[in-house]
N, C-alpha and C positions, 0 to 999 in steps of 0.2 A: 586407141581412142575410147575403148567400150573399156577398160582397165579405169581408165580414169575419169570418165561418168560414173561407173560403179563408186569409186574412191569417193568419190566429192557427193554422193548422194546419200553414201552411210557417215560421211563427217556431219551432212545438214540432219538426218536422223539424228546421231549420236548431241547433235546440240538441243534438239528440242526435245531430246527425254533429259538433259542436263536443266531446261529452263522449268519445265514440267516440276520438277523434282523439287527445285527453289522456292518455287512457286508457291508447293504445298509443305514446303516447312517453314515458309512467311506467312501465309495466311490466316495463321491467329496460334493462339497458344493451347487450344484444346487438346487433349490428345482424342484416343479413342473410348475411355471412361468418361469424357468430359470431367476429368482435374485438371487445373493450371501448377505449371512448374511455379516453384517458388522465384519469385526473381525474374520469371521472366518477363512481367515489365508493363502489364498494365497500367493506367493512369492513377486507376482506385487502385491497386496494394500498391504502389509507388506512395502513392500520398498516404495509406496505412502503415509502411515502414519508415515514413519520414517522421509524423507524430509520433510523440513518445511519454511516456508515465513512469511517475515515481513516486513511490513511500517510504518517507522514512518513520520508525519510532524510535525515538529520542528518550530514555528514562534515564532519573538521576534516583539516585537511594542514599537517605543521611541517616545518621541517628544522634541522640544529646540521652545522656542516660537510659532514662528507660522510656523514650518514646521513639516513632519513627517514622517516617515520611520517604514514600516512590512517588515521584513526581513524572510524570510523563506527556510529552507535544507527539502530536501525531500532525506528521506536514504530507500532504499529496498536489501534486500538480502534475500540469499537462501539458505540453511543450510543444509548439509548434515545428516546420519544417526548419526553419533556424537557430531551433535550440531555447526560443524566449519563450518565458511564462504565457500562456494562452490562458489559464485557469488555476485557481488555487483555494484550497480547503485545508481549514485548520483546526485542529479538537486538544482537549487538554484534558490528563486525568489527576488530579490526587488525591492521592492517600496516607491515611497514616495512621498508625496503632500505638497503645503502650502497654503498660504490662506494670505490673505491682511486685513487691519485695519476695512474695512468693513463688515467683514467675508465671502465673497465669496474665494471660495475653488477650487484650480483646483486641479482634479485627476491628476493620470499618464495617457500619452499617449498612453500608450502599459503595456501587462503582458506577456510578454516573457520571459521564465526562459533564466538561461545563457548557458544551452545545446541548446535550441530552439535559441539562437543568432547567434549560433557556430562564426565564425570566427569577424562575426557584434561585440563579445564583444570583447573589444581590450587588450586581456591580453600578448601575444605573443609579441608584440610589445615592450613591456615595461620589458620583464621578463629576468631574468639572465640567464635561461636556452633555452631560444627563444621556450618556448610552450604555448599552450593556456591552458583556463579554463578546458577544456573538457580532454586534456589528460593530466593534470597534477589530476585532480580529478581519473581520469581513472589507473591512476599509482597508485594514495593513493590505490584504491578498488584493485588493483592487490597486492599490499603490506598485504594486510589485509589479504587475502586469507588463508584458515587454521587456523587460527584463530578464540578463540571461544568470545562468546561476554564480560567477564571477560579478557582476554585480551587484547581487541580492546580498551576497559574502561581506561588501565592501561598506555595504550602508554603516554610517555612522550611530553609533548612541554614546549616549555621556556615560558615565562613570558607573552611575547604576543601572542601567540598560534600559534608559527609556532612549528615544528617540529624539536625532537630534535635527531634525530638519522641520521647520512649520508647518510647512502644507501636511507633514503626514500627521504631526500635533494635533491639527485642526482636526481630528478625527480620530485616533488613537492614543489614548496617554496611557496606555498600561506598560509596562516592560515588553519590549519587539526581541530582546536581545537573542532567549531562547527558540521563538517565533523564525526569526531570521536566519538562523543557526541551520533548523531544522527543516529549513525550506531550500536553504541553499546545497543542503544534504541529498535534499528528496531529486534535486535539479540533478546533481550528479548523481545517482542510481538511476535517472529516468532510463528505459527501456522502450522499445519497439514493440508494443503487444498487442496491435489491431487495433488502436484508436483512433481517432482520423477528427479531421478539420467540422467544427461542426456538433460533435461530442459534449454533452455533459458528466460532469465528473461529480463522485459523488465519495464520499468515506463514513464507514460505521466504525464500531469501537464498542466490544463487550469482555466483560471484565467481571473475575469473579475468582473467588481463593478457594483451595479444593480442602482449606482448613475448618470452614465452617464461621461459624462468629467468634470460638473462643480457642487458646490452645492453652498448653499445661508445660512449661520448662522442669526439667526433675534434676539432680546431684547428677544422675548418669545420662542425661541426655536434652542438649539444649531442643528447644522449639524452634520449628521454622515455622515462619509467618509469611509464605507465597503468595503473590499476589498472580495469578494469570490472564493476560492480557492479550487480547486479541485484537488485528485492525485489520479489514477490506478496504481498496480500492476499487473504484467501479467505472467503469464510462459507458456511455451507452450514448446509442445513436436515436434519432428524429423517431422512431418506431418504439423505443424504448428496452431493446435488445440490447445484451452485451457486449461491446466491443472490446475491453480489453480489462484484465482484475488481477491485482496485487492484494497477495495474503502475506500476513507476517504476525509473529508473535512475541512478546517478552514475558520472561517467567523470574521476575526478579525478585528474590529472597531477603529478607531479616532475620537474625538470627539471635533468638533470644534466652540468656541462661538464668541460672535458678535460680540467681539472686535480683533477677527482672533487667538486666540491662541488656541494653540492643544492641546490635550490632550490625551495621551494614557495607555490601559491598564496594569496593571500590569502584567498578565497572560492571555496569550492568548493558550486556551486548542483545540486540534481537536476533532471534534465529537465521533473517536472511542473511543477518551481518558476521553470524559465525561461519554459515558457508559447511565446509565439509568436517569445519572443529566442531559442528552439534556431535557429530556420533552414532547417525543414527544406520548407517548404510550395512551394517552387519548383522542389526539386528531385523532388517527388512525386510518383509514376503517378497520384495522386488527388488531386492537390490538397490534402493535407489535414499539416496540422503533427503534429510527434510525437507530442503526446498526445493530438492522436486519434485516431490509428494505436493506442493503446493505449487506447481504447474502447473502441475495435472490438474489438480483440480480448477485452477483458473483458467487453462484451456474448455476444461470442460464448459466452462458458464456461459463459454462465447455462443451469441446467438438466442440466450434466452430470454424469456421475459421475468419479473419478479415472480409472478405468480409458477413458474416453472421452478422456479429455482425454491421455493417455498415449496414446493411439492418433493422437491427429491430427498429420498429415505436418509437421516444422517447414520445410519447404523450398519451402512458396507454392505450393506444387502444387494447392490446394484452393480451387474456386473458388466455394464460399460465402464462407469466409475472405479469399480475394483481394479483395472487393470492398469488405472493412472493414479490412483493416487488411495491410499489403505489405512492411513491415521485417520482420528477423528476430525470429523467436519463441522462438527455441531455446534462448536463455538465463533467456527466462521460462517456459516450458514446466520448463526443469530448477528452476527455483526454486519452484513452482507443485505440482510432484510434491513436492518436500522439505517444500511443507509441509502437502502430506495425508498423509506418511507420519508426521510428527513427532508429536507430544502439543497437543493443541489445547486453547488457554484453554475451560475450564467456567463 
């Protein structure tokens, strides 16, 4: 009888150190650093991994003798838990150069996208509807809305890529085609990077040739006419911090010989879209390929404000920054400010 009083009194011990124990590994996801595991399942990162962003840059590069033209859409949007357009922002660059019998080469003047020109581009003026660049692209992205990126793909245009439906007419008559393209693009790369329901999204775009204003083609060796181009992504929550930021670049080339004719690429890829064909991962203090050097750095910005982000040294001097990301930042930095200063999709 005392055999099995003992027995039956260590099974009811042995269950309340088993509920005890349950207990304290359901009671919340702290540990003892107070970190949360990833995944483990809060309401907020649930709904921070559900929302999603993406950028794409789209450049196209022609030539016609001795002139030449990079044209480039920069699309970002913001995607809700089920995949549809929540927000969208859209910016446009071109460019274009010639060059004379001698092969000297003049740049452009300026890299100002057509949002950064605002009313300087003269689209209003000449339009059936009397708007400009900025809110006729602003209509397409409020058209879009809901929309998931299999849809955005699908939208019709006529023959030369205007658009073929009225109600978006009624508000857009420029060419969607490239617009569309490069939205439906950005929908498919969207990613999971802390931005959340609620978020404003924002994009900058700085742009600049490491050539100068003029270059010189000779018998032994043509001119390159580079143009480099930068775009951020930005969202930022109700405080004005950053919740999640896409960097990317394109570096696309003309190539000009002695006797002034141009030449341009067939494909011109951005850095996120070559992936681990940039090249860069051998020649890195870290081991690590260009985009994700540009992680890092966009991990980094989480939680800042502009004014923080406007403070930090672009010249690698900072050694939290050092250990995530070691290229130069200075081109995204400037395009990162342009676009908390600018007007952010709602």
């Amino acid at each position: 009888m005392k055999k099995t009083n003992r027995y039956t009194i260590s099974c009811i011990l042995a269950a309340a150190m088993l509920l005890t124990a349950c207990g304290k590994s359901g009671s919340g996801s702290s540990s003892s650093s107070g970190t949360t595991t990833p995944g483990s399942g809060s309401a907020q990162n649930q709904q921070s991994e559900a929302w999603r962003t993406g950028l794409n840059v789209q450049t196209r590069a022609e030539s016609d003798d001795r002139t030449g033209e990079v044209n480039t859409i920069f699309a970002a949007v913001l995607l809700d838990e089920d995949g549809r357009i929540a927000r969208v922002t859209l910016d446009e660059l071109e460019s274009s150069i010639s060059a004379d019998g001698s092969g000297s080469v003049t740049m452009p003047g300026e890299y100002r996208t057509k949002r950064q020109k605002g009313d300087e581009y003269p689209l209003a003026a000449v339009s059936s509807i009397q708007k400009g660049w900025s809110e006729q692209v602003d209509f397409f992205g409020e058209y879009l809305t809901g929309m998931t990126a299999e849809q955005v793909s699908r939208l019709e245009t006529d023959k030369d890529g205007y658009a073929s439906e009225p109600d978006l007419l009624s508000g857009c008559t420029i060419k969607i085609e490239g617009y569309r393209d490069a939205v439906a693009a950005a929908c498919k790369r969207a990613e999971a990077i802390g931005s959340a329901e609620g978020d404003t999204l924002s994009l900058g775009v700085e742009a600049t040739s490491p050539a100068g204003g003029t270059l010189k083609a000779t018998d032994d060796k043509d001119a390159s006419a580079e143009i480099d181009i930068t775009a951020v992504v930005v969202t930022l929550d109700a405080a004005g911090r950053v919740t999640g930021a896409l960097w990317d670049e394109a570096e696309p080339v003309l190539t000009v010989a002695a006797d002034g004719m141009v030449d341009a690429p067939d494909e011109v890829l951005s850095k996120l879209e070559m992936g681990d064909d940039y090249g860069m991962r051998k020649a890195s203090a870290l081991g690590k390929e260009w985009y994700e050097h540009s992680e890092g750095f966009c991990d980094y910005l989480k939680g800042k404000t502009a004014e923080e982000i406007e403070a930090i040294p672009s010249d690698g001097s900072l050694a939290d920054l050092e250990s995530l990301c070691t290229i130069s930042i200075s081109d995204a930095q400037k395009a990162l400010l342009k676009a908390l200063d600018m007007p952010r999709a709602s």
